[in-house]
C-alpha positions in Angstrom: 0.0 0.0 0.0 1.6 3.3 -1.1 1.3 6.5 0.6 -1.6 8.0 -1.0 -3.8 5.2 -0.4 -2.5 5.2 3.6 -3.5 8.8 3.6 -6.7 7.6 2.0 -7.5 5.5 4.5 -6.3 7.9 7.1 -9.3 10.6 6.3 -12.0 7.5 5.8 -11.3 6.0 9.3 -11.0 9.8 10.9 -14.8 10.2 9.0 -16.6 7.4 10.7 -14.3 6.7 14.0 -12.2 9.9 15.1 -15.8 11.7 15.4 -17.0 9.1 17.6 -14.5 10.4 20.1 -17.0 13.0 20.6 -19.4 11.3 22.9 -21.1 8.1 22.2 -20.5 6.4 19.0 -23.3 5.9 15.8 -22.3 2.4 14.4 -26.1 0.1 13.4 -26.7 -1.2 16.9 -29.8 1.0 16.9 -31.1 -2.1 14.7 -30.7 -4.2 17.5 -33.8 -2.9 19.1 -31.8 -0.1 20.5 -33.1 2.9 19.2 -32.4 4.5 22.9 -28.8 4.8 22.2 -29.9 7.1 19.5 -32.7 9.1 20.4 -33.3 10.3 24.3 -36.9 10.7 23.1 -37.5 6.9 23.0 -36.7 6.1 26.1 -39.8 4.5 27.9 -41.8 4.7 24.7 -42.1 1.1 24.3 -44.7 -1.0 26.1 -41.6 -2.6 27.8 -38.8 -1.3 29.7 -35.8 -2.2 28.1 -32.4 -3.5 29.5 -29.4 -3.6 26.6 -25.8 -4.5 26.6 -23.4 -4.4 23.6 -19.6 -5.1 22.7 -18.5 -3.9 19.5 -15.0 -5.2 18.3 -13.8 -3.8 14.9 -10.4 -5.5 13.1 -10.0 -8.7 15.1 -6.4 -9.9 15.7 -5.6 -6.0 15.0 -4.0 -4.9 17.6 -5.4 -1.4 19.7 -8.6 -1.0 17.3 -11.6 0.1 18.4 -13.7 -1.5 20.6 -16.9 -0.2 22.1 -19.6 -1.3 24.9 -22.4 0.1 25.8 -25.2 -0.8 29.1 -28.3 1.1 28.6 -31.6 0.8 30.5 -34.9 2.6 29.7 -38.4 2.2 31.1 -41.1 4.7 31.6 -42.0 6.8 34.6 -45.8 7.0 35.5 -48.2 6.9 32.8 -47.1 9.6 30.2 -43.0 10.0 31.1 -39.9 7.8 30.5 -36.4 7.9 31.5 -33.3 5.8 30.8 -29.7 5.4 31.9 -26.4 4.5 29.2 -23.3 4.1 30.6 -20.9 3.0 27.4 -16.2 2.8 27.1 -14.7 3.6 23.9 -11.2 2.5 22.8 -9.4 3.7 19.7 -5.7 2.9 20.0 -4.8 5.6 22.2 -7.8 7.4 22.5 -10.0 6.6 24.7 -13.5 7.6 26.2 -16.7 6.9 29.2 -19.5 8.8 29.4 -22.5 8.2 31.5 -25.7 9.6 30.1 -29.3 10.0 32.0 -32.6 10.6 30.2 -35.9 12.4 30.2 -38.9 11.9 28.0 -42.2 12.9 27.8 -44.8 11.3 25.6 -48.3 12.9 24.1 -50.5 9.9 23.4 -53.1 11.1 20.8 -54.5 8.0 20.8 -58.8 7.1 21.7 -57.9 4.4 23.3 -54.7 3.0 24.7 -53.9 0.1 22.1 -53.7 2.1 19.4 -50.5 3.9 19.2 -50.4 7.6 18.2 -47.6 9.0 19.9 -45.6 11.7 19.9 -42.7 12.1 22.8 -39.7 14.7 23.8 -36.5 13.6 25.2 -33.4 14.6 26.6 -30.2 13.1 27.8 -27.4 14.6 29.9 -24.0 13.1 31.1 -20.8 13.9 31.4 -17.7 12.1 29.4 -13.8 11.4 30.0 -11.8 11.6 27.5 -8.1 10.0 27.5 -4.9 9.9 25.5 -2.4 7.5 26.4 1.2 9.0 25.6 3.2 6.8 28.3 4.4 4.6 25.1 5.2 7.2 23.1 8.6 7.6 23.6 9.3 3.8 23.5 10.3 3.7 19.6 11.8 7.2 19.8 13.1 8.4 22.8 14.2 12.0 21.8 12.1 14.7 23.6 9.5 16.2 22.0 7.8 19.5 23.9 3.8 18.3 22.7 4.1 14.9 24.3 3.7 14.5 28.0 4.4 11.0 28.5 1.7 10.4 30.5 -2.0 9.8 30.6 -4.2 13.4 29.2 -7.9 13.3 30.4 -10.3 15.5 29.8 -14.1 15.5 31.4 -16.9 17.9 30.3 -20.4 18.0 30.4 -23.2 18.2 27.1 -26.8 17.0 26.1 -28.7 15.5 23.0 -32.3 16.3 22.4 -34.8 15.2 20.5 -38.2 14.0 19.5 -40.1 11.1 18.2 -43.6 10.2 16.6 -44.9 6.8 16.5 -48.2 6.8 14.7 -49.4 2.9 14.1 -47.0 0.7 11.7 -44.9 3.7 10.7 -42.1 6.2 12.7 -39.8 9.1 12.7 -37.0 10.3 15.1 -35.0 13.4 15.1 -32.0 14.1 17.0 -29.4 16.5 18.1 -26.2 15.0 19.6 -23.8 17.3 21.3 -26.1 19.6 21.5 -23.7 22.1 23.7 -20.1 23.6 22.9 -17.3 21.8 24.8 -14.4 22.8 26.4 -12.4 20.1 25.9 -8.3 20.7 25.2 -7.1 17.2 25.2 -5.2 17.4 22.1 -4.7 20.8 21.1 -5.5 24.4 22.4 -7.4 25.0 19.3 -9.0 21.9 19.2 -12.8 22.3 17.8 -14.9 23.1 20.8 -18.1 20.7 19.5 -18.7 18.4 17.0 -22.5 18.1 17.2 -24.2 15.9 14.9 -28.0 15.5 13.3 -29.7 12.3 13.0 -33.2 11.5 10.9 -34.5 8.1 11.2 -37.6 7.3 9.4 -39.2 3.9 8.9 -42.4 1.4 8.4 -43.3 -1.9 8.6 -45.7 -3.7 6.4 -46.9 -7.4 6.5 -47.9 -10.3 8.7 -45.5 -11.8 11.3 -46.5 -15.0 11.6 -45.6 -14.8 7.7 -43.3 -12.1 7.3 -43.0 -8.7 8.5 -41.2 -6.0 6.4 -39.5 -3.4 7.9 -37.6 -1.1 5.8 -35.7 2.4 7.1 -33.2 4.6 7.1 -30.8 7.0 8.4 -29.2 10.7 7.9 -26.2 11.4 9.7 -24.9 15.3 9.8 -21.4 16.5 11.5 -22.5 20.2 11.5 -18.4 21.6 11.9 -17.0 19.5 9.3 -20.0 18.9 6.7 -19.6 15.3 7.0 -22.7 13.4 5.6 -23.8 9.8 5.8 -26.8 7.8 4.8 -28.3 4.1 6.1 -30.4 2.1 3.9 -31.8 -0.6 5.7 -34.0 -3.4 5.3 -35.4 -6.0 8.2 -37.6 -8.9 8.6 -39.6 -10.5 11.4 -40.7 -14.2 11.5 -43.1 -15.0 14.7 -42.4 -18.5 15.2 -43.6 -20.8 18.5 -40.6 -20.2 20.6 -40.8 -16.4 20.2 -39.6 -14.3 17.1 -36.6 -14.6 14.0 -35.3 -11.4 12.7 -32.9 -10.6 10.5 -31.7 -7.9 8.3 -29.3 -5.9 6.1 -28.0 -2.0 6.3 -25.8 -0.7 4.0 -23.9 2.9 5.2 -22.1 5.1 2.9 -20.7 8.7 3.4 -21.6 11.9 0.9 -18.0 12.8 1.3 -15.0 11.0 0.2 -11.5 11.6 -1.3 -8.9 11.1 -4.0 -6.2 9.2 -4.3 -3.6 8.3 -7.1 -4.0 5.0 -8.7 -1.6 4.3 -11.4 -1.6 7.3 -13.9 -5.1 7.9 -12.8 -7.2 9.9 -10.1 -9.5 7.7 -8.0 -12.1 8.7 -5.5 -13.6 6.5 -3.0 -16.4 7.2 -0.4 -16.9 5.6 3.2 -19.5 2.4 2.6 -19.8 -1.0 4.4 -22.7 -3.7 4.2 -24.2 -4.8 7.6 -26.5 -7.8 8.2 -27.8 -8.6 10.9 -29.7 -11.6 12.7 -31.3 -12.1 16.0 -34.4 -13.5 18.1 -36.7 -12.8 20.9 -37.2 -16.0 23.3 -39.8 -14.7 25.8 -38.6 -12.1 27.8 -34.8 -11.9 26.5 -33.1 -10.7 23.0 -29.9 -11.7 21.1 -28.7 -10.0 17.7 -25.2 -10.3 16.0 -23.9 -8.0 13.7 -21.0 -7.7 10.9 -20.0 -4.8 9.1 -18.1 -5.1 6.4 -15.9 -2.4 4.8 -16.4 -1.8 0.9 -14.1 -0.3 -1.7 -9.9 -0.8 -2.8 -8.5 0.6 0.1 -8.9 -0.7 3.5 -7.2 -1.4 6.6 -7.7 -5.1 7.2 -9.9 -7.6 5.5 -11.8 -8.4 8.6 -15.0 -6.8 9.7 -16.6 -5.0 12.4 -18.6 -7.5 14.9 -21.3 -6.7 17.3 -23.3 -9.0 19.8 -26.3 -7.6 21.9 -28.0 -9.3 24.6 -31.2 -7.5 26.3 -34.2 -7.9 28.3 -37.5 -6.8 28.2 -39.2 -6.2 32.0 -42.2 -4.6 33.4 -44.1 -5.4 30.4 -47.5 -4.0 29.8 -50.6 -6.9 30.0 -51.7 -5.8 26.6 -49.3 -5.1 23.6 -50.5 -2.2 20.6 -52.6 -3.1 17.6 -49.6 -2.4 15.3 -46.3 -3.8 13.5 -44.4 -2.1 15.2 -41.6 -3.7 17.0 -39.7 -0.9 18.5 -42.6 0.0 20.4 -44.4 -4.1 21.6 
């Protein structure tokens, strides 16, 4: 791999991963009945309160890559109100973050009755996250001094919020969110570091179908990075099978950014965009949930042939007696 294509690489990975060192992460768990991770206005929406753990591992047998996990409960709070917890640690070589997050929502129930879902609902999630940078292996390969590196551990903690809103109206859904909704104050790298990196999400989907034949789900996703421009889109599509011992599901997303960059490639000029294919499988057995995910990167240049996996475990508690007449998963 020459030098162009390593810078190449370089900008794709900072696109999708460097930005996640801004708070939590946006990978396609959210497909993993997780749409709390996203969106502070789902939490307690569902008829269910909802108990989720992750572990992402991207590049196995590559050594530092990135690795995320994420714990996340959300349940709701009276009749009308809902309010969730996510506690999540995210490694990227030397960079490193954890961030606790604690939610608020508030949900408008338009509804005539209490089975049909007409919903619309506000939320909002505050924490607090630590950033690190490890530098106490820097000088191991080159021992001269250097006045920008410490040789010790930088951290960082500061303080910001995502809002949103959701409407659930029968078989069909929208969320909007803002993540990073505050300027930070965070130095950890430089003194003129970018003070916020605050993103836009859109979700949209609907679900068409029978479940005990097959249940049709397909969605998507716009991403916006507000400071640098940065633009991606999901595509995805999911199925549902309800069998006797619960429910199969299974599906595929496919990401790809609006940005990209050029590269020589012989005596040519070559561009390539940020894209990877995910599918995804899981199942509901009674009260508990299991999904696994692969990503895996598209185009000429790439860092590794191996993928991005993902494994999700959750449990669904405090469950209403009587589910709403709709195809709607995310909410039953």
């Amino acid at each position: 791999m020459n030098f162009r294509k390593i810078y190449l690489l370089a900008l794709l990975v900072v696109a999708q991963f460097a930005h996640s060192q801004e708070g939590l992460p946006v990978y396609s768990d959210y497909l993993s009945d997780n749409y709390y991770l996203l969106h502070p206005s789902m939490a307690g929406a569902a008829n269910c309160a909802k108990l989720r753990l992750t572990a992402r591992q991207q590049w196995l047998g590559q050594k530092d890559a990135p690795a995320l996990q994420t714990l996340s409960f959300n349940g709701a709070l009276g009749e009308r109100s809902g309010g969730g917890i996510i506690v999540f640690n995210d490694k990227n070589g030397y960079h490193s973050q954890t961030g606790m997050k604690l939610t608020y929502a508030h949900h408008i129930m338009f509804s005539r009755d209490n089975v049909d879902l007409n919903q619309l609902s506000f939320g909002m999630s505050a924490g607090f996250i630590q950033s690190n940078l490890d530098e106490t292996t820097f000088y191991d390969n080159n021992p001269s001094f250097d006045p920008l590196i410490f040789g010790s551990i930088q951290k960082s903690t500061y303080f910001n919020v995502d809002i949103g809103a959701s409407y659930n109206f029968l078989d069909f859904y929208v969320h909007g969110t803002v993540k990073n909704a505050l300027a930070s104050d965070r130095k950890l790298y430089t003194d003129s570091e970018p003070v916020n990196l605050r993103r836009f999400i859109l979700n949209a989907g609907y679900t068409f179908g029978d479940a005990e034949q097959i249940l049709w789900e397909p969605s998507f996703m716009f991403q916006l990075v507000t400071l640098t421009q940065e633009k991606t889109v999901d595509f995805n599509i999911k199925a549902y099978k309800d069998l006797n011992f619960g429910r199969l599901w299974g599906g595929l997303s496919y990401r790809r950014s609006l940005d990209g960059a050029q590269y020589v490639q012989g005596n040519s000029v070559a561009d390539q965009k940020l894209q990877y294919i995910t599918p995804i499988i899981g199942v509901n057995f009674k009260n508990y949930v299991f999904s696994y995910t692969y990503s895996h990167l598209l185009g000429d240049v790439k860092f590794d042939a191996g993928g991005f996996h993902q494994i999700t475990l959750g449990l669904n508690l405090f469950c209403k007696p009587e589910k709403y007449h709709c195809n709607c998963p995310a909410i039953n």
